[in-house]
C-alpha positions in Angstrom: -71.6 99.2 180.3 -71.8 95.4 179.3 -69.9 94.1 177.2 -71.5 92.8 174.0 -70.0 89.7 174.4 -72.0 89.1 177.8 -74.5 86.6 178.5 -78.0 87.8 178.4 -80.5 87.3 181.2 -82.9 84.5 180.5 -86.1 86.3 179.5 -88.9 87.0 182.0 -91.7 84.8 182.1 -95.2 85.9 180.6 -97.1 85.4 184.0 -94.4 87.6 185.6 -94.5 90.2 182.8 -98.2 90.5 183.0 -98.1 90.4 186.5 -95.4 93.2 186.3 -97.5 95.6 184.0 -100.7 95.2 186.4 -98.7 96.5 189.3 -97.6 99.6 187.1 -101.0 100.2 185.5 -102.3 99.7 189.3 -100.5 102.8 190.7 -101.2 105.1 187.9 -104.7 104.6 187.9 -105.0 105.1 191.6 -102.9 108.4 190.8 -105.3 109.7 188.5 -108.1 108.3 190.2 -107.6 110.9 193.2 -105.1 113.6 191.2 -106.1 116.6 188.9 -102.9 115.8 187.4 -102.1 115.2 183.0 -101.9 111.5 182.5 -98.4 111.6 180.7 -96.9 113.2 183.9 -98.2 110.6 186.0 -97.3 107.7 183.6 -94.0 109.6 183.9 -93.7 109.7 187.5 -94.9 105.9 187.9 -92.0 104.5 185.2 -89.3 106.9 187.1 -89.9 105.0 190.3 -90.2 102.1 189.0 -87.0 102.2 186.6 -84.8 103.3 189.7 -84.3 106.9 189.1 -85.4 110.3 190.6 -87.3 112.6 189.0 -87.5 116.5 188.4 -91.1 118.4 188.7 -90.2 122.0 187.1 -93.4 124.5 187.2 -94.9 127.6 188.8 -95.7 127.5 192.1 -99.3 126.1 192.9 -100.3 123.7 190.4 -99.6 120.1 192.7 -96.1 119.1 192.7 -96.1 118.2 196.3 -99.0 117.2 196.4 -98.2 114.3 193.1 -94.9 113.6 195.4 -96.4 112.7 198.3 -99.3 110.7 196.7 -96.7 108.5 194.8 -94.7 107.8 198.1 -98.3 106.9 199.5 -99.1 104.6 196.5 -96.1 102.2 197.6 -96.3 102.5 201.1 -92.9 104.2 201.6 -91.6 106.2 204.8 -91.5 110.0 203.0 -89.4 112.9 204.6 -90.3 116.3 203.2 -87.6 119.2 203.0 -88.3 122.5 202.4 -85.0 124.3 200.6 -84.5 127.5 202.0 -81.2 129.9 201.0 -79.9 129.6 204.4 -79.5 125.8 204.5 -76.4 123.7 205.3 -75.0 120.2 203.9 -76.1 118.9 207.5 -79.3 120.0 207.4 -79.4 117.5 205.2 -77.1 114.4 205.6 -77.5 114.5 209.5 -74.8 115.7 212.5 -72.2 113.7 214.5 -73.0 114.7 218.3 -71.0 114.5 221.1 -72.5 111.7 223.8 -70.8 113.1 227.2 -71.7 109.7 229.1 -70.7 107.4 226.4 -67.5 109.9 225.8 -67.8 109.4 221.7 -69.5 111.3 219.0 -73.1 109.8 217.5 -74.2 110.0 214.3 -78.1 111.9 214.2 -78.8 110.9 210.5 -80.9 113.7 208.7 -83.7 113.9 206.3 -81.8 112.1 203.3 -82.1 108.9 205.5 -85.7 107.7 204.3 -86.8 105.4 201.7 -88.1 108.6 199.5 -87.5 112.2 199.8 -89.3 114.9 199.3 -87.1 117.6 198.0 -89.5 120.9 197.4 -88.4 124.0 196.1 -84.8 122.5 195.4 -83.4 125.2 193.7 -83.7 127.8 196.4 -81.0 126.1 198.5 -77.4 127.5 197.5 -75.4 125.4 195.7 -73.5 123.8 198.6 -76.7 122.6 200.1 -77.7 121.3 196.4 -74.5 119.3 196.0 -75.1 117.5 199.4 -77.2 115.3 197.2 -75.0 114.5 194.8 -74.0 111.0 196.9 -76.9 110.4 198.4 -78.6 110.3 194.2 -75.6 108.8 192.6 -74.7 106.1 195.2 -77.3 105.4 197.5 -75.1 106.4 200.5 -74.4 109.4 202.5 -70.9 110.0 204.0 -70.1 112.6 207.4 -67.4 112.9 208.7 -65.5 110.2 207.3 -67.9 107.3 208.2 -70.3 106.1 205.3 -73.8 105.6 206.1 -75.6 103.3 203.3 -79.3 104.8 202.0 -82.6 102.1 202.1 -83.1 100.4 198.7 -84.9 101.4 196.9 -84.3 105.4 197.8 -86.1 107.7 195.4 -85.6 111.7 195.5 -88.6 114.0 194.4 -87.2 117.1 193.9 -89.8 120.1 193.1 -88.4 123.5 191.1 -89.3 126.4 190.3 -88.7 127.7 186.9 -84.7 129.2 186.9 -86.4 132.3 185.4 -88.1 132.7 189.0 -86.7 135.3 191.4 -84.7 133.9 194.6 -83.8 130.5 192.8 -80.3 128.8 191.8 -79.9 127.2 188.9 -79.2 123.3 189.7 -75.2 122.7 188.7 -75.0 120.3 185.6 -73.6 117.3 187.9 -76.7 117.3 190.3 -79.6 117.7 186.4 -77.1 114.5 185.3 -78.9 112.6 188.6 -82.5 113.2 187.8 -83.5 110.6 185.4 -86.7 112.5 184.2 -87.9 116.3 184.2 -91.2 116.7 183.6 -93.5 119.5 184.7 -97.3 119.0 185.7 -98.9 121.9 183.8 -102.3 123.5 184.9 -105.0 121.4 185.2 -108.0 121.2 182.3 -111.1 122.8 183.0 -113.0 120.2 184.4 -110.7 118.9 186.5 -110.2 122.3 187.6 -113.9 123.3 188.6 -113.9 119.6 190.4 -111.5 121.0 192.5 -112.8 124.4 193.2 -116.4 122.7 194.3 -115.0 120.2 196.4 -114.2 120.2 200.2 -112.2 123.0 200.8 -109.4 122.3 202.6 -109.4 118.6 201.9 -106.0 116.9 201.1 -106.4 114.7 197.7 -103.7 112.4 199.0 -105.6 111.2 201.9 -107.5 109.1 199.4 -104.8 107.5 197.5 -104.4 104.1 198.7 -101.1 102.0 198.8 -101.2 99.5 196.1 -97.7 97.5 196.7 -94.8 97.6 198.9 -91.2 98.3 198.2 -90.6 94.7 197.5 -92.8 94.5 195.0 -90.9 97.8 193.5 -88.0 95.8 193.7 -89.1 92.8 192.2 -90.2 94.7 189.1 -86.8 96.4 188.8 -85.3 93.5 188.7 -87.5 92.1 186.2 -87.2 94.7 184.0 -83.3 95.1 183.8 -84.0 91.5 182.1 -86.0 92.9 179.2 -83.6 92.5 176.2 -82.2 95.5 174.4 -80.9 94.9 170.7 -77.8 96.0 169.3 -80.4 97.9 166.9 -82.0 99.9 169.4 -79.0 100.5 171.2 -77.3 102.4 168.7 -79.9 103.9 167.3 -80.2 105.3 171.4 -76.4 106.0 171.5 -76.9 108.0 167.9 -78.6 110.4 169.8 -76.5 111.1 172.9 -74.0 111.4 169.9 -75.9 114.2 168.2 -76.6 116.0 171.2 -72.5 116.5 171.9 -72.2 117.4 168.1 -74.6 120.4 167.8 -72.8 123.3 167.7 -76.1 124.9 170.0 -74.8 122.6 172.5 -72.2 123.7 175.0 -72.3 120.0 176.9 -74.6 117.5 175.7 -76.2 114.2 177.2 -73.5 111.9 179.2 -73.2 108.2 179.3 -75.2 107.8 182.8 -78.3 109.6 180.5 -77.7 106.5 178.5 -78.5 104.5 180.9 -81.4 106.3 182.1 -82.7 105.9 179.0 -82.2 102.5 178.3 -83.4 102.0 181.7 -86.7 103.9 181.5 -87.6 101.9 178.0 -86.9 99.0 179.4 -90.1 99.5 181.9 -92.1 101.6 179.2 -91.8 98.1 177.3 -92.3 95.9 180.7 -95.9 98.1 181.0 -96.9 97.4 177.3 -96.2 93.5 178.6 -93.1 93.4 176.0 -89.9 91.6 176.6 -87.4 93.6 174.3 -87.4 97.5 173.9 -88.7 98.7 170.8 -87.1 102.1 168.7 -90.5 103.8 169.7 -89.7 103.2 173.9 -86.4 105.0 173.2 -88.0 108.1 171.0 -91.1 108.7 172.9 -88.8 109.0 176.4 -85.7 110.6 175.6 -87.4 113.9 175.7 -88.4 113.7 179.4 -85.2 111.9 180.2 -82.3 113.8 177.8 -83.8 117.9 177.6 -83.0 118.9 180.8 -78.7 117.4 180.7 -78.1 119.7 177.8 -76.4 122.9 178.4 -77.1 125.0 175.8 -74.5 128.0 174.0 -77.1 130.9 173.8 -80.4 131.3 175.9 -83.1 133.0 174.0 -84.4 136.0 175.8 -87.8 135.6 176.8 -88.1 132.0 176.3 -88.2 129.8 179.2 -84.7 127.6 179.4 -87.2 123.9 179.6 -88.9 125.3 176.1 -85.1 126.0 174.3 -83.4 122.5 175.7 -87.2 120.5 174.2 -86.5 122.6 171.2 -83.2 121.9 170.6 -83.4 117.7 171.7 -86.6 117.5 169.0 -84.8 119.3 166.1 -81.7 116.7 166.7 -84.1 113.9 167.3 -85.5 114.8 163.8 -82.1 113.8 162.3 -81.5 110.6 163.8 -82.8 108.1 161.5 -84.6 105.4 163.8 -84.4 101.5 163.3 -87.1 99.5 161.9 -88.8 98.0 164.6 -90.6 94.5 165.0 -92.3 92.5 167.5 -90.6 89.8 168.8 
């Protein structure tokens, strides 16, 4: 946390904002230009990336989540590994294997899947838990260790884990340390019914994300993560974002509510949601419109209601507390 006697960046510069917001605006519209895919999920997806997080894509089976993944690791030119989570994986399978050389007489590293600039993680929660927590590094630190050597991950690394609801036969439920790394959940929904009907008279076969094309590199993602650490956050907005972390881990419905890294996801996402709308300080409304997405899925709730999918209780629950929390008057600066 900084201290609130720190020294504030110097704010970014209007040709760099601008310039910032066209590169965002630039990748979702190439997403939805090719995707069958809700606009709000897609806006989701691009800030996640951009705001140095990983993100969560919950739904039943079928609907595009791979497909989304790999078109957003297409959009910005990355190297993508997909993994497919079975029951009967291991740690290794993921973080890679130390190999004994016979001619050189020492052991070599053989890094695995997790060593890629973004990773495709589908149908996460069918591993077992000991696979799932083999990501818990590689998420929180950018590095993988094995075997007492640590190996550090490419920046900027990005995980795209896919779910299927933990109602779903033959899944695990994610442990609440490995949710706390995701910095947004979102699910993609079925498409609407013209979108839908595109799809059913198109090419059969065809793969939609052979006609997204790359609109940046890394670097630029980089560039615009810096940038947007630099957008200023009040002591207004601030608290009015720490009142609700605080009235998540009061509710008595709420067995363990939203930690201090969610805070920081959040900040961190509505910093680029206000980088996009070309602002240079995070408004109240960046903080209430994302904190759904980016807070639901950390809460662990007392009582599950039978017959109501878990997603639906944790939304419930965040926008009935959310009611409560009085927001901040909010002006442009």
């Amino acid at each position: 946390m900084t201290p609130s006697h720190a020294t504030h960046a110097p704010a970014p510069a209007a040709a760099d904002v601008s310039a910032a917001a066209r590169l965002g605006h630039a990748m979702a519209e190439q997403l939805a230009a090719t995707l069958s895919t809700r606009q709000e999920t897609i806006a989701l997806s691009v800030m996640c990336l951009l705001s140095g997080g990983h993100l969560l894509l919950e739904d039943v089976p079928g609907v595009g989540k791979t497909t989304l993944a790999r078109a957003l690791a297409r959009v910005v030119g990355a190297r993508v590994t997909r993994v497919q989570f079975m029951p009967d994986m291991l740690p290794s399978d993921l973080t890679g294997v130390s190999v004994w050389d016979p001619q050189s007489r020492a052991f070599t590293f053989h890094p695995g899947p997790l060593f890629s600039d973004m990773v495709l993680a589908d149908e996460i929660n069918r591993a077992n838990p000991k696979t799932q927590s083999a990501l818990l590094e590689a998420m929180g630190e950018h590095r993988v260790s094995v075997d007492g050597t640590t190996y550090d991950l490419p920046d900027p690394y990005f995980v795209m884990a896919t779910q299927n609801p933990v109602e779903m036969e033959g899944t695990y439920p994610l442990p609440e340390a490995q949710l706390d790394r995701f910095m947004v959940r979102t699910s993609l929904g079925y498409p609407d019914a013209r979108d839908e009907q595109a799809m059913l008279v198109g090419t059969s076969g065809a793969d939609p994300v052979t006609r997204v094309r790359p609109v940046c590199e890394l670097a630029d993602v980089r560039a615009f993560r810096a940038l947007a650490s630099r957008v200023h956050v009040s002591d207004e907005v601030a608290a009015y974002a720490l009142s609700i972390l605080e009235a998540t881990r009061r509710d008595p419905e709420v067995r363990l509510g939203a930690s201090p890294r969610a805070g920081l996801a959040l900040v961190a996402i509505s910093r680029t949601h206000a980088l996009l709308d070309e602002r240079t300080a995070v408004f109240p409304e960046d903080v209430r419109t994302l904190a759904p997405a980016v807070l639901a899925h950390r809460l662990v709730l007392r009582d599950a209601v039978p017959g109501t999918p878990q997603a639906e209780q944790q939304r419930t629950v965040l926008a009935r507390l959310m009611s409560r929390v009085s927001a901040p008057g909010s002006r442009r600066r």
